[in-house]
Phi, psi and omega in degrees: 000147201267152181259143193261138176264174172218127190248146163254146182252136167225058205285308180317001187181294170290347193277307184293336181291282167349305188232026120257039115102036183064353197260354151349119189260148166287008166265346163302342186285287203338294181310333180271359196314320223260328163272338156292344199267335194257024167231043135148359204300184186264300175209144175275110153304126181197032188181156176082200215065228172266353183293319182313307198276337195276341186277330194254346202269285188262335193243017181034049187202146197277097180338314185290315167267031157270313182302325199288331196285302178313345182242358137304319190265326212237046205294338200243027202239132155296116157290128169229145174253183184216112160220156188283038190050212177328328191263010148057238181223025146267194201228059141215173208254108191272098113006117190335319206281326166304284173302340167297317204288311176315317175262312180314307204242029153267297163358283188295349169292338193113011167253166203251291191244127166250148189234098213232117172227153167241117204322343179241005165081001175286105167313359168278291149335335182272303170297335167295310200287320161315318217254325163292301182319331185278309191297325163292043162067328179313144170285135159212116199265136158299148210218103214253095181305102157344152143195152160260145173189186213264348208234358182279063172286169155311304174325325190287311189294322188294321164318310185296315176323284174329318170282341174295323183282305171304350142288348167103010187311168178248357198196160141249154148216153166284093208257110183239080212282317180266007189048058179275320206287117166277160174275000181265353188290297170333322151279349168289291179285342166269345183269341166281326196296296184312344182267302199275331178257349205093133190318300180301330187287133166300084192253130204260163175265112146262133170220138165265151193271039208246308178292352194038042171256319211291350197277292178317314183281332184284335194281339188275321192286321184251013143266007157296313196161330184315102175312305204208157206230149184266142176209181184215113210296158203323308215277000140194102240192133161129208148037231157260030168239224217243165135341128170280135170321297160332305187281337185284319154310276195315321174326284187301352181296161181047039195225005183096358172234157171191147200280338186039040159269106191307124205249029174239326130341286240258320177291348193259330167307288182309347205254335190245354163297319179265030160255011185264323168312314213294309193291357169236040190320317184294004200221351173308124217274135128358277165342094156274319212216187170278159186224110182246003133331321176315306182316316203266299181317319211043065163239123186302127179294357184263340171279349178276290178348327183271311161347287162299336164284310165292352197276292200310322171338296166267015126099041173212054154320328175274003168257019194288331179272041150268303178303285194315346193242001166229002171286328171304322187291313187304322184278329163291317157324289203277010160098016170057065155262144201296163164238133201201141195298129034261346206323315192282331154265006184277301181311294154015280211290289181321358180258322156293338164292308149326336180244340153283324180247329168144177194289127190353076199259358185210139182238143144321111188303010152252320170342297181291337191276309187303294193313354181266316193110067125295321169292320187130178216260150156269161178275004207222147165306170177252148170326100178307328186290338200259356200266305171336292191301304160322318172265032194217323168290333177255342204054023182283153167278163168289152158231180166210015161284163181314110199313310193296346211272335166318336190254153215240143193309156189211004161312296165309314162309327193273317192270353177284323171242055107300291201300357191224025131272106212306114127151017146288111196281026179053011122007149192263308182282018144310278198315291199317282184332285193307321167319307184299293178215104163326310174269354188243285180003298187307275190342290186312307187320296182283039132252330178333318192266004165271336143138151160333150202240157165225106192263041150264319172339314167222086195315312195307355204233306208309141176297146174289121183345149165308163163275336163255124154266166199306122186185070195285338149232055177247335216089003188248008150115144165283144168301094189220183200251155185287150180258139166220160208245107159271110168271151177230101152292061199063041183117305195269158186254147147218130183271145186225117186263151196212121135269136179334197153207000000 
């Protein structure tokens, strides 16, 4: 008897995030609405990531009534989110009350499963937010950052698995944010998980298509057990964003699995997409083909692109394998944490600093902040001599308590300076914007009422892409303004310009 697998489609968010840079306007979506909701998914991933900042930052359009529209449009579809455990969809770490107040009224908004992951796998992160999704009634999937390191096993990751589940999660997923999983690792783990958490617990696949194994990986994770596989329909599918949905159907015929995916649906989806890709060519990912370099680096292909853009900045295009050969180094240092945002750009950037100024003769204040325990615990130690340096550079003590429990309530104060920015309605999913990003907010607030920008509409007119684009796990980095840097070196002054990465 054939076993029905179940796909999350992730044209609505991670496929747009992954290969345009987030900037899908939601009237391109719209039109595609009524055949993703009838033709079979399990859940539409559409919301959370990079979209919230990529909505208020470049698209003038109110995250919160993206969502509302999507449960409008989607009457009949589990709507998924992507959130960052405590750092919910900023890039810091958020006071309890904040993340309680984020998911109730992402809840009440209309999302279905949040898929709550932490960059460093620490379970202490994680939790406030589970808890919150359960008291709201809500699927909540637990979430296992992929990675390889010497110190990644199977045992370790089934271990994690397990505590997610004694936490109550309702689902697991394998997140594999750099298409690291090969398939027999793949099968391997899901099949552990599945021995160890149980038959009835669910476990879902997210893989990226950038190494060209994981298509291989998905068909081995689900004759492990694997309920359910993430994909992206073809037309815009690939390079550093998912598998295509089709090919993942067409896979499974005769094989003893099948998808019940309407497959006159899934042509009328691609179909209106790949007349939507074209218009937004300038924000279209480099990345095309494969990058098996990746294997080595873990460096997510849309964060190398970024890389060779700040390196030519500074006019040291010829340092990117120099660079690319010392982020494995930076991550072992820093206890082998996976890279998945903010991880890939704390690592990221501190590995372009090393090869410019010498081995951490200058360190980044998120650097210093991961080598203290500000992120949260690693799996592997951390360097001492570098751990030293970090507290002598910030003057922070190390902790090893939980990063949230360091923070002070902070609800009132956020919605008190919200609430006194003009064109703020006073809303609770105001403050939350303004929470999230501080700093982009005011601007969105007092333009808001000029109506959403659709920057596919016209390439010739549309502003030039950012140097990171929007991308909060594909690897290319959160939307955030460039930092630049004056280093004093022996003498010498050298300004250093830094996009996340």
């Amino acid at each position: 008897m054939s076993k029905k697998i179940d796909v999350t489609e992730l044209i609505l968010r991670d496929a747009h995030q992954s290969l345009m840079a987030t900037r899908m306007a939601m009237e391109d979506m719209v039109p595609a609405c009524e055949n993703i909701d009838k033709a079979g998914y399990w859940s539409v991933e559409c919301w959370g990531g990079a979209t919230f900042d990529s909505c208020i930052r470049f698209l003038n359009e109110d995250p919160w009534e993206r969502l509302r529209q999507f449960r409008k449009l989607l009457p009949n579809s589990r709507l998924q989110m992507l959130l960052r455990g405590q750092n919910l969809l900023g890039y810091r770490h958020y006071e309890d009350t904040v993340v309680d107040h984020f998911v109730e009224k992402a809840a009440s908004n209309g999302m279905d499963v949040f898929r709550v992951f932490d960059a460093l796998n620490d379970i202490r992160n994680v939790r406030r937010s589970v808890q919150a999704v359960k008291r709201a009634g809500k699927h909540a999937q637990g979430t296992i950052c992929y990675t390889v390191s010497p110190l990644h096993t199977v045992p370790a990751f089934v271990e994690f698995a397990e505590q997610l589940v004694e936490m109550g999660c309702d689902s697991l997923c394998i997140k594999d944010m750099a298409a690291l999983l090969k398939p027999q690792p793949a099968y391997e783990l899901v099949k552990a998980i599945k021995a160890a958490c149980g038959k009835e617990m669910r476990v879902h696949v997210h893989v990226h298509a950038t190494t060209g194994v994981t298509l291989v990986s998905l068909m081995k994770a689900i004759e492990a057990g694997a309920d359910c596989v993430d994909t992206a329909i073809s037309s815009l599918s690939l390079g550093p964003g998912h598998n295509p949905t089709e090919s993942l159907a067409e896979m499974l015929q005769g094989t003893g699995y099948h998808t019940e995916l309407d497959k006159e649906r899934l042509r009328k989806i691609k179909e209106h997409f790949a007349g939507v890709r074209p218009r937004y060519k300038e924000f279209l990912s480099d990345i095309t083909g494969v990058e098996t370099d990746i294997f080595d680096s873990q460096i997510p292909g849309g964060m190398i692109s970024n890389m060779e853009s700040q390196l030519k900045q500074q006019g040291a295009g010829d340092k990117l394998k120099a660079v690319l050969e010392e982020v494995p180094n930076v991550r072992k240092v820093a206890g082998y944490p996976p890279l998945v945002t903010p991880s890939s750009q704390i690592v990221g950037t501190q590995a372009v600093f090393n090869v410019m100024m010498g081995d951490y003769k200058v360190l980044t204040g998120e650097f210093a902040d991961l080598m203290l325990g500000y992120y949260g615990t690693t799996i592997g130690p951390r360097d001492q001599k570098i751990v030293e340096l970090a507290a002598n550079q910030t003057k922070k003590d190390r902790i090893t308590c939980r990063p949230a429990d360091t923070l002070k309530p902070e609800w009132e104060g956020l919605r008190s300076m919200a609430l006194a920015l003009k064109g703020c309605d006073g809303s609770d999913e105001d403050v939350l914007t303004y929470a999230m990003f501080p700093q982009v907010a005011p601007k969105f607030f007092s333009t808001r009422h000029e109506g959403s920008k659709n920057l596919g509409k016209d390439p010739s007119k549309a502003p030039a892409p950012a140097p990171a684009p929007a991308s909060g796990d594909a690897g290319k980095g959160p939307v955030q303004t460039t930092v630049a840097y004056e280093i004093k070196l022996n003498g010498k002054t050298t300004k250093v310009t830094v996009s996340p990465a």
